[in-house]
Structure formats: C-alpha cells, structure tokens
C-alpha positions as CSV (number, residue, x, y, z in Angstrom):
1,X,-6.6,4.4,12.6
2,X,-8.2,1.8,10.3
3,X,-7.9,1.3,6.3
4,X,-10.3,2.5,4.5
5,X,-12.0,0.4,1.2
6,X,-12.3,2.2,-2.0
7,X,-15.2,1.6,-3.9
8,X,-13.0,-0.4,-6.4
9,X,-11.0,-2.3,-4.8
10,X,-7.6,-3.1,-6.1
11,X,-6.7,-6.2,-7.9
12,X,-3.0,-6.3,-7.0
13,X,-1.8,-7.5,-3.0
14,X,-0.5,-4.4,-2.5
15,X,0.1,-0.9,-4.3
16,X,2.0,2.3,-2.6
17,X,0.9,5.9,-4.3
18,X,4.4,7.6,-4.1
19,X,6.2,10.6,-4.7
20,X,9.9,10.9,-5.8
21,X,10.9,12.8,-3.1
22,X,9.3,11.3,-0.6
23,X,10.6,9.9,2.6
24,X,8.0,8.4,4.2
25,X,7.9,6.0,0.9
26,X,11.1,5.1,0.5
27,X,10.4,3.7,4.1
28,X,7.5,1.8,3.3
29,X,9.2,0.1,0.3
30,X,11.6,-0.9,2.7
31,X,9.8,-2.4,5.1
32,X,7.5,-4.3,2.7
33,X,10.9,-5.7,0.9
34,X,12.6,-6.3,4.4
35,X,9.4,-8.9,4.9
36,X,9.3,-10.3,1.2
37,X,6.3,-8.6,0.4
38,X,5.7,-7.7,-3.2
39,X,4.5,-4.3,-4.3
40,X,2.9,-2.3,-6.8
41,X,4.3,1.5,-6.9
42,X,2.4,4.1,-8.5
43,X,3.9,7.3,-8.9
44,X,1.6,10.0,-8.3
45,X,2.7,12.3,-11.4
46,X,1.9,9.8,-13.6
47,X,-1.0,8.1,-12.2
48,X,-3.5,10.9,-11.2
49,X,-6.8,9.3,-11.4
50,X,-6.0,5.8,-9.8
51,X,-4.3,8.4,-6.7
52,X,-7.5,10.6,-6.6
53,X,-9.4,7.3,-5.9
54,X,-7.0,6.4,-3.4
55,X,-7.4,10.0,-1.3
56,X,-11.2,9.4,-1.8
57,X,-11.1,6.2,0.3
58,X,-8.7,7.9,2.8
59,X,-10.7,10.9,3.1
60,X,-7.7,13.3,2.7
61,X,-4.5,13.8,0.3
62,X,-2.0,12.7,1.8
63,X,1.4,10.6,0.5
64,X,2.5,7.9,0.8
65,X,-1.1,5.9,0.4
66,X,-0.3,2.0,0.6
67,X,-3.6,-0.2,-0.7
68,X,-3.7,-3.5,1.0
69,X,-5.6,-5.6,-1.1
70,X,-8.1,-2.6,-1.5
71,X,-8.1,-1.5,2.1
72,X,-6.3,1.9,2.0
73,X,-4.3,2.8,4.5
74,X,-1.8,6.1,5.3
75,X,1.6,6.2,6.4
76,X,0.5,6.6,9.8
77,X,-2.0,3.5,9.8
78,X,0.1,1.7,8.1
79,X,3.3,2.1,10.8
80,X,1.0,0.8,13.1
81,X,0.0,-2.3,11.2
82,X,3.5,-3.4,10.8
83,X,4.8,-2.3,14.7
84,X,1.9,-4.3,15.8
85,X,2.9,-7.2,13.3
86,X,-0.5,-7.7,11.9
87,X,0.6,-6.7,8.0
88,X,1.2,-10.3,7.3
89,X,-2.3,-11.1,9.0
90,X,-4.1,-8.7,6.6
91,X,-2.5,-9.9,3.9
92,X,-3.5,-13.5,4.6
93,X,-7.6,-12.0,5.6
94,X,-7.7,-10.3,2.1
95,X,-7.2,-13.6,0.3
96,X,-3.1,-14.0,-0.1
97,X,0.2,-13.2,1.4
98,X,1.3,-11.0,-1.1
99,X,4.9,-12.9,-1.2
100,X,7.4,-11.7,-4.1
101,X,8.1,-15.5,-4.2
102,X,4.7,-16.0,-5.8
103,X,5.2,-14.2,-9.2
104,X,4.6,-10.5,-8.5
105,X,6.1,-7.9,-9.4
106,X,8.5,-6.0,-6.7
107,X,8.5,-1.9,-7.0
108,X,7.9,-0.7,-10.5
C-alpha cells in the first residue's frame, strides 16, 4: 500500500496522529527512535482538524496515521516501509533524513 499526499503537505520530516491508548503508536514511536528519526506527535484529542486532513489523504480513519514529509501513510503501510528498509530512503527523496541529531524535536 502506498502513502498518500495531502493537499498540504506537512512542513515537519515526520508527524504520527496518535491516540493514548494506542498500541500500534507506541510501536511506531519506537521504531522511528530505535533508528534516530525525529518525530512530531499529534494527539488526536487535541488536534482534530490537522487529523481530519490526515484521514482525508488516507481515505479512511484509521490510527495511528504517520506523515512522511507529507506523504501519509497507515500503520499497515508504514510496517512495510520499514520491514523493507526503505523509511530512511523516503526520508532522504522528500528532501531530508529526518535525523533527531539535526535539531528536531523528538515526540511531543
């Protein structure tokens, strides 16, 4: 399954719509820290809107939703990036590596 652009894309390397209670996200933060790859998280509950443009690019609602430099991808999708170790590949076609070594911010 392929990401999906929004029509605006994000401005950040990489951004995870969560919920608290979600397993599925805790295991995508993990993986991206267990590669050094800095992270945006935005809680659903308190970030509706930028979430309901995220499920519009998707096509579905659906949690976690991880944006890769504005390409959208679900849990799903985005197992398969990293089992196939292309994440770092995207990162570096979208214009940056995403590293937390650069200045970003890790998690929220």
């Amino acid at each position: 399954m392929k990401g999906h652009t929004p029509s605006e894309p994000s401005k950040v390397g990489v951004e995870i719509y969560t919920l608290e209670e979600c397993t599925p996200c805790q295991e995508v933060k993990r993986l991206l820290q267990d590669e050094g790859i800095a992270y945006r998280e935005y809680p659903i509950k308190e970030n509706r809107k930028r979430f309901h443009k995220a499920t519009k690019a998707i096509g579905r609602i659906t949690v976690p939703i991880i944006s890769i430099n504005g390409q959208c991808f679900d849990y799903q999708a985005f197992i398969q990036v990293h089992a196939k170790g292309k994440l770092k590949k995207l990162l570096k076609t979208f214009g940056g590596e995403g590293r937390a070594d650069k200045g970003e911010s890790r998690g929220r």
